[in-house]
C-alpha positions as CSV (number, residue, x, y, z in Angstrom):
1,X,5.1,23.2,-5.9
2,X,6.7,22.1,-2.9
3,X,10.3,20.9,-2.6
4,X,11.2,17.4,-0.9
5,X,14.8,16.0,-0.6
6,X,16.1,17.4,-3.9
7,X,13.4,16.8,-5.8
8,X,9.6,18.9,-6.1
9,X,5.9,17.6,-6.0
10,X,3.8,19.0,-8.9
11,X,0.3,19.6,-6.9
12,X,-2.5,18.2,-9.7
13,X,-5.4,20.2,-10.6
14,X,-7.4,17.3,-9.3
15,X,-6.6,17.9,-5.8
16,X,-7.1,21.7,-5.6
17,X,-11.3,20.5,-5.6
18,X,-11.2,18.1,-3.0
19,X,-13.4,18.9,-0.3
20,X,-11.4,16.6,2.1
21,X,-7.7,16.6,1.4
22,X,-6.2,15.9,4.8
23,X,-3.7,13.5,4.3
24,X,-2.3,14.6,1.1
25,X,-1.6,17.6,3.3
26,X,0.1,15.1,6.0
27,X,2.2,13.8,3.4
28,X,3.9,17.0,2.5
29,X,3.8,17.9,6.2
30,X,1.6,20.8,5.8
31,X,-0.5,22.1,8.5
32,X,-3.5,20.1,9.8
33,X,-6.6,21.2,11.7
34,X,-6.6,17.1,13.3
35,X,-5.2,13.7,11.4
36,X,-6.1,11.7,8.7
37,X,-7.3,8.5,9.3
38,X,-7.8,5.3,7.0
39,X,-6.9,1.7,7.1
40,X,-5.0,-1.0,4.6
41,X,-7.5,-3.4,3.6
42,X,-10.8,-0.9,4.7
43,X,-12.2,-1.9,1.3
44,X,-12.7,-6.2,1.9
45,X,-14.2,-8.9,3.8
46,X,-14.7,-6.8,7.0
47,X,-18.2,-5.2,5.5
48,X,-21.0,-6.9,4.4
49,X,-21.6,-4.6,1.5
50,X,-18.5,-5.8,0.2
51,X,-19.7,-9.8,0.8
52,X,-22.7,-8.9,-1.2
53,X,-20.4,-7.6,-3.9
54,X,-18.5,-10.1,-4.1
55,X,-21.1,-12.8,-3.9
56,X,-22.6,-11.5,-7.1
57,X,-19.9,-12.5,-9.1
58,X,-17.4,-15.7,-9.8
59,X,-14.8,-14.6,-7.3
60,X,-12.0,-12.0,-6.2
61,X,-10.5,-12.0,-9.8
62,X,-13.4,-10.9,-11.6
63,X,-14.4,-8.5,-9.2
64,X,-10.3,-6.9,-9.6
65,X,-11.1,-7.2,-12.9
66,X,-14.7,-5.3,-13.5
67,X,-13.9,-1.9,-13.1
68,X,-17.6,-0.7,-11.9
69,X,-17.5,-3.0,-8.9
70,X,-14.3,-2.5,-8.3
71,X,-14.7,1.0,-7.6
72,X,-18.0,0.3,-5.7
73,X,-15.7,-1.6,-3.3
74,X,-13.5,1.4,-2.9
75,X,-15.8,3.8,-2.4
76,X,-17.9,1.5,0.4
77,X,-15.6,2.6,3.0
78,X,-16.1,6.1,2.8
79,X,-19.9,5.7,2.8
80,X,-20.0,3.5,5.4
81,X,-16.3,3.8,7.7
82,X,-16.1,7.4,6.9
83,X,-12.8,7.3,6.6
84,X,-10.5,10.4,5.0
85,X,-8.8,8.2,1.9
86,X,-9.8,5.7,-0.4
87,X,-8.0,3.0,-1.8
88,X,-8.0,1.7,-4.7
89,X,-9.8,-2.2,-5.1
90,X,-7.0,-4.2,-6.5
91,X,-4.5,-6.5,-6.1
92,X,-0.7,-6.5,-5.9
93,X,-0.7,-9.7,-8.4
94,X,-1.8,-8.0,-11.3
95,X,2.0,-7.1,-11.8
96,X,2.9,-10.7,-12.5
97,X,0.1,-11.3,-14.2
98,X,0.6,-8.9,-16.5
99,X,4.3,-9.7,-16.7
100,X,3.2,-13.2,-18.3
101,X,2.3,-15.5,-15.2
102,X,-1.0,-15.6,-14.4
103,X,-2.6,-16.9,-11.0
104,X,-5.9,-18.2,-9.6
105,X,-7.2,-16.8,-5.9
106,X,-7.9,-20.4,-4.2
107,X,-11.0,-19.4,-1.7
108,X,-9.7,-20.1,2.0
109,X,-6.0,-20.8,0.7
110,X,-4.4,-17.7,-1.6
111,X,-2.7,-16.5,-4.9
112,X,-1.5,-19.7,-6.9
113,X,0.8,-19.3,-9.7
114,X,0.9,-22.3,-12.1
115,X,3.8,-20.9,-13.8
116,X,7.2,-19.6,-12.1
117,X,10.6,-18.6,-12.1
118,X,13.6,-20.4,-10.9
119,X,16.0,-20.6,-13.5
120,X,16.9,-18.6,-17.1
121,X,14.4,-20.6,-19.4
122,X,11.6,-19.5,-17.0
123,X,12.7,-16.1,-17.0
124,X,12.2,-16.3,-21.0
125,X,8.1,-16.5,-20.1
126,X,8.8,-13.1,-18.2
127,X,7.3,-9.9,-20.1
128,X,8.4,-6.3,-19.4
129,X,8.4,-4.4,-22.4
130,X,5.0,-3.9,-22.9
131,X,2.1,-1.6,-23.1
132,X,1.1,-1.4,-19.5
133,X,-1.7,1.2,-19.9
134,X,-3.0,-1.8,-22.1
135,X,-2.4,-4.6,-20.3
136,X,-3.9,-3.2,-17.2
137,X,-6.6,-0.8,-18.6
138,X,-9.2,-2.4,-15.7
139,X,-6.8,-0.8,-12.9
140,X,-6.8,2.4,-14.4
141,X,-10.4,2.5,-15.4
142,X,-11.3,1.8,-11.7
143,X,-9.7,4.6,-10.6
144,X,-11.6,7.0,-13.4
145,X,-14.5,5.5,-12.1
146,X,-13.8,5.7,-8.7
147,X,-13.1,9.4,-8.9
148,X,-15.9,10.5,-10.8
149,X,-18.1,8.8,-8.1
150,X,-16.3,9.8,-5.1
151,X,-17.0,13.6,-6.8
152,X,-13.6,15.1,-4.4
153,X,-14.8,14.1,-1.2
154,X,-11.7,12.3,-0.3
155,X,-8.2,11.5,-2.2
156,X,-7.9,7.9,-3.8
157,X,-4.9,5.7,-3.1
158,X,-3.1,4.2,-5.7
159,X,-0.5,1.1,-5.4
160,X,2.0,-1.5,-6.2
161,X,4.0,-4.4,-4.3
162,X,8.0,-3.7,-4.1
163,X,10.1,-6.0,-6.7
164,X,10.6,-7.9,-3.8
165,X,7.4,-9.3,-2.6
166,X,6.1,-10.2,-6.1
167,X,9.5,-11.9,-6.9
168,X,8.3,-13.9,-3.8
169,X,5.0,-14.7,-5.7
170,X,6.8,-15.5,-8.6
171,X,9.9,-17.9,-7.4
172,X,7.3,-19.3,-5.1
173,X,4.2,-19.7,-6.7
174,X,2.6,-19.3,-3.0
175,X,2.3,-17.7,0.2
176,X,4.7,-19.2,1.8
177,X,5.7,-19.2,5.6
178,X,9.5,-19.1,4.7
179,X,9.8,-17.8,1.2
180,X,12.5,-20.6,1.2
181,X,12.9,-20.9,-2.6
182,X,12.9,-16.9,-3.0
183,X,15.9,-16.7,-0.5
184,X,17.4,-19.4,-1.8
185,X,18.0,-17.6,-5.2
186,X,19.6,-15.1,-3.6
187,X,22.0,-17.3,-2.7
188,X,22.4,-19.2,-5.9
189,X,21.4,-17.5,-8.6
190,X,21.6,-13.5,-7.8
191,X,22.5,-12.3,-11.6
192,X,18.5,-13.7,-12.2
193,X,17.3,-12.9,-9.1
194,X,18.6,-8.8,-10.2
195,X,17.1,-9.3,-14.0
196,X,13.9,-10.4,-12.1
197,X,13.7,-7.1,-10.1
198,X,14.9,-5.0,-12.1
199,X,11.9,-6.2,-14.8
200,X,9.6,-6.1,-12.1
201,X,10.7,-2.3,-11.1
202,X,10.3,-0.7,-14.6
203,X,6.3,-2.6,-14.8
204,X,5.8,-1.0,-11.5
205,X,7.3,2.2,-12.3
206,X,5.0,2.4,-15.3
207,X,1.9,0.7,-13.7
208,X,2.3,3.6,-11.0
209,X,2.8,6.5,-13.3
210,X,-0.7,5.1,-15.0
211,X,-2.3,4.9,-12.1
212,X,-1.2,8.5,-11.5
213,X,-2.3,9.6,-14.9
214,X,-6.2,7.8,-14.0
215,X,-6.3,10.0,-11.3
216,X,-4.6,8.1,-7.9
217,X,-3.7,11.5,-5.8
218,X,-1.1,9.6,-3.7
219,X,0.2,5.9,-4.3
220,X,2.1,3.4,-1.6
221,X,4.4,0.5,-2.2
222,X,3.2,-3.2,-0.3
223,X,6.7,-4.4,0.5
224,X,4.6,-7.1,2.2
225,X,7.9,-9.6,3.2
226,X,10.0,-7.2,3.9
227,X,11.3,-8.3,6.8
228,X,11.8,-12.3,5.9
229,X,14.9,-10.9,4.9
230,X,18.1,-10.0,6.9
231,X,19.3,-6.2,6.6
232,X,22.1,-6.7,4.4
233,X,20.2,-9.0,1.5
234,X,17.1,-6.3,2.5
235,X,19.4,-3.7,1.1
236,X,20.4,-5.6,-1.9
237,X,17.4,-7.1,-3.3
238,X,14.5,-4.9,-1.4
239,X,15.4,-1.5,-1.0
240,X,17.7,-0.6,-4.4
241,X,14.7,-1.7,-6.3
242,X,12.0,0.9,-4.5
243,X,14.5,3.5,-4.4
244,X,14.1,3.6,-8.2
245,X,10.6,3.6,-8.2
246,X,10.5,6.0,-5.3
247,X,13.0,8.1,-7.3
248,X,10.5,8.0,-10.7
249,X,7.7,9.0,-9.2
250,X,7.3,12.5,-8.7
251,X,4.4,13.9,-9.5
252,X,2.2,12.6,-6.2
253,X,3.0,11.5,-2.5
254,X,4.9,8.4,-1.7
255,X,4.0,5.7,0.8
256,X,6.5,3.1,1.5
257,X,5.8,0.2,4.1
258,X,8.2,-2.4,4.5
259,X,6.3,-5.1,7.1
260,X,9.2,-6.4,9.4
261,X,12.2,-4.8,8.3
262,X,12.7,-3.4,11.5
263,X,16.7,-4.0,11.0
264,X,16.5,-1.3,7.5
265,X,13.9,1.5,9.3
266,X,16.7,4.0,9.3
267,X,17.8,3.2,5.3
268,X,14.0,2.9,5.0
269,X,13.5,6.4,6.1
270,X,16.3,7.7,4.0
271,X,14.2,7.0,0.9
272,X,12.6,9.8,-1.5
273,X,9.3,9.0,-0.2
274,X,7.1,11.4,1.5
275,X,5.6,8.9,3.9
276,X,7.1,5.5,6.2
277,X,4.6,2.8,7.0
278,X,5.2,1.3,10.4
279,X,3.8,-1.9,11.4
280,X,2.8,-2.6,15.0
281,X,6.3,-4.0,16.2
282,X,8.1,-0.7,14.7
283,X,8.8,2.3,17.8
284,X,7.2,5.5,16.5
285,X,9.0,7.7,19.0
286,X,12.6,6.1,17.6
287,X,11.2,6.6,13.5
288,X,10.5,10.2,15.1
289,X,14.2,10.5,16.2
290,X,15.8,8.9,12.7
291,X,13.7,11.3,10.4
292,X,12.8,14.5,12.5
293,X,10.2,16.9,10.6
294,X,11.3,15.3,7.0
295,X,8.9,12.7,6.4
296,X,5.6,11.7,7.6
297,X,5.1,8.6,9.9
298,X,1.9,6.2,8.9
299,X,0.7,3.7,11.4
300,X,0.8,1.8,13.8
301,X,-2.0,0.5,15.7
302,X,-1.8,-3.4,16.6
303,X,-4.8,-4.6,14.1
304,X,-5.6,-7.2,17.1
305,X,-6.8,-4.2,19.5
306,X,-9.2,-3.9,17.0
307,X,-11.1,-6.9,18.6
308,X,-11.2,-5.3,22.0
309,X,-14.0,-3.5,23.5
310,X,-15.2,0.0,22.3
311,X,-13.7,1.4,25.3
312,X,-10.6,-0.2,24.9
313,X,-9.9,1.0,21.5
314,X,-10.6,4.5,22.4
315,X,-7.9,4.0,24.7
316,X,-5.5,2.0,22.4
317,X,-6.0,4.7,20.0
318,X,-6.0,8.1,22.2
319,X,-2.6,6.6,23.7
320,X,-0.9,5.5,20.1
321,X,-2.0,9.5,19.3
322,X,-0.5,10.8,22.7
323,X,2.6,9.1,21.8
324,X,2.9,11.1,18.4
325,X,5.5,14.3,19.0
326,X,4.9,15.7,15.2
327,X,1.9,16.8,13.2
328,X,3.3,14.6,10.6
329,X,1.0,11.2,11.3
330,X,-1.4,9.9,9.3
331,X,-3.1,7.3,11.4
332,X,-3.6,3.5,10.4
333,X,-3.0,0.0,11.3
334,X,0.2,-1.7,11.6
335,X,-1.4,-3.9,8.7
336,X,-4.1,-4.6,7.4
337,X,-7.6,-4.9,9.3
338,X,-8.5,-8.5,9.5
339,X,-11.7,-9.8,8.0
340,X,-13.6,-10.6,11.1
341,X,-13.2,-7.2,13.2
342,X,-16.7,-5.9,13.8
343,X,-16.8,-3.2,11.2
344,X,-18.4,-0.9,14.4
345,X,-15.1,-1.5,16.3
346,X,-13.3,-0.1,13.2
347,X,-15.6,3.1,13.2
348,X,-14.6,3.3,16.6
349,X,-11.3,3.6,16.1
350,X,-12.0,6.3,13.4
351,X,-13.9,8.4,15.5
352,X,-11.8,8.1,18.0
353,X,-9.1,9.8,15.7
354,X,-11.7,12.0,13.7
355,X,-12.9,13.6,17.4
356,X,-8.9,13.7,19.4
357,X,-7.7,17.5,19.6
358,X,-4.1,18.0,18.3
359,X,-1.7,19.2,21.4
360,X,0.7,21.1,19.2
């Protein structure tokens, strides 16, 4: 076992027989022959194998919902991107969903929730005390299914939004360009706005743990509006809620990325997380300075280079690698990898990162 922050990672059997297990290494900041490489939303829209997928069925819910295509989404990246982690084919919505408020995926428009929260009475509708291996049983089968096809080539990625982006979802019942009724509750309801976290925290803490148990060999929490929020508030209603997940789950490496909250990196980064997810407007070399050799740094390439040419990606990459002073990177996007980059672009990039000597 290894010791991080006062606290020790249990290695699973599971891992010992992967034939690739790069970044769990550069998560616990073990040695590393060169650096992992994947990318946040590698299993989607960008590949056609995944179009044909999800033509075959009604839409995105049933295919979150179907665990053997599911996990045939997951594992097309590693066919076909060759990249050195899977993740798992899911959604951060089936928190609330299970919690009691269901919501439709509107092609071309987003998650809609019919139902939400803004006062007490709608907090009544709210479930957490529930059996979540249950509830969920599609996530976790996924994963099973997943692994057992994978057969230890690469880890699979588990995750979870933060309390604070699915209480966006919920309060809003949208995407949302301002959040406006989310922040607004904040400010004048905060005792329900706390109940509504702290409800969402223990599902997530469970939902993880499960996850875990299916076989996920690392997980990371989506604090996907993060940064809609000022430091202060941030550290109130974002970051006390995944510092108790963080501080639950022990068992596997921890990824947290906060998008935008450039304003909390340095309370960010004194989480019990293994791992900080930088989007593209975060400095690396300052992270570097604020956490040293203790954590590992994921990120942060600008998904938009992804559109230049081959050539240019090379060098996008080779520099965001050059500018790396630690071993401890595992290289990604600063978010996800929009749906119409030329999947060749993306492999690109991966080689790019597969083929670039360390200088340590």
């Amino acid at each position: 076992m290894i010791s991080l922050k006062n606290h020790f990672i249990f290695i699973p059997l599971s891992t010992m027989n992967l034939k690739n297990d790069l970044i769990l290494r550069a998560a616990r900041g073990e040695e590393l022959e060169r650096y992992p490489v994947w990318l946040m939303r590698q299993a989607g829209r960008i590949l056609p194998e995944y179009r044909s997928v999800r033509a075959s069925l009604s839409g995105f819910k049933e295919l979150v919902e179907t665990p053997e295509r599911a996990a045939e989404v997951t594992i097309q990246p590693v066919d076909i991107l060759d990249v050195d982690a899977a993740i798992i084919f899911s959604d951060i919505l089936v928190v609330p969903e299970a919690m009691g408020l269901p919501y439709e995926m509107i092609e071309k428009s987003g998650p809609y929730f019919k139902n939400v929260v803004r006062n007490e009475n709608d907090l009544i509708k709210v479930e957490f005390q529930f059996d979540v291996e249950d509830r969920l049983s599609y996530v976790f089968e996924a994963i099973k299914i997943a692994n057992k096809e994978l057969g230890g080539r690469v880890p699979l990625i588990g995750f979870a939004g933060a309390p604070w982006t699915i209480l966006c979802y919920m309060v809003e019942g949208r995407g949302s360009k301002t959040f406006s009724e989310s922040r607004k509750l904040l400010y004048t309801n905060p005792i329900l706005a706390h109940e509504l976290l702290n409800r969402i925290s223990l599902v997530t803490i469970a939902y993880l743990k499960q996850q875990i148990k299916a076989g996920a060999h690392m997980v990371q929490i989506f604090d996907s509006w993060a940064g809609i929020l000022g430091a202060d508030q941030y550290r109130e209603f974002g970051l006390k809620y995944i510092e108790k997940i963080v501080d639950s789950i022990k068992d596997v490496p921890v990824t947290v990325f906060s998008k935008g909250a450039i304003s909390s990196l340095n309370e960010i980064c004194e989480l019990n997380c293994n791992t900080v997810g930088l989007d593209w407007n975060m400095n690396i070399s300052k992270v570097r300075e604020m956490i040293g050799e203790t954590k590992t740094i994921q990120g942060n390439l600008d998904p938009c280079a992804l559109y230049g040419s081959h050539s240019e990606i090379e060098q996008s990459t080779i520099s965001l690698m050059n500018s790396f002073s630690s071993k401890r990177h595992i290289v990604n996007l600063g978010h996800g990898v929009y749906p119409d980059i030329d999947p060749e672009k993306v492999k690109t990039f991966i080689k790019t990162v597969k083929n670039y000597e360390l200088h340590f």
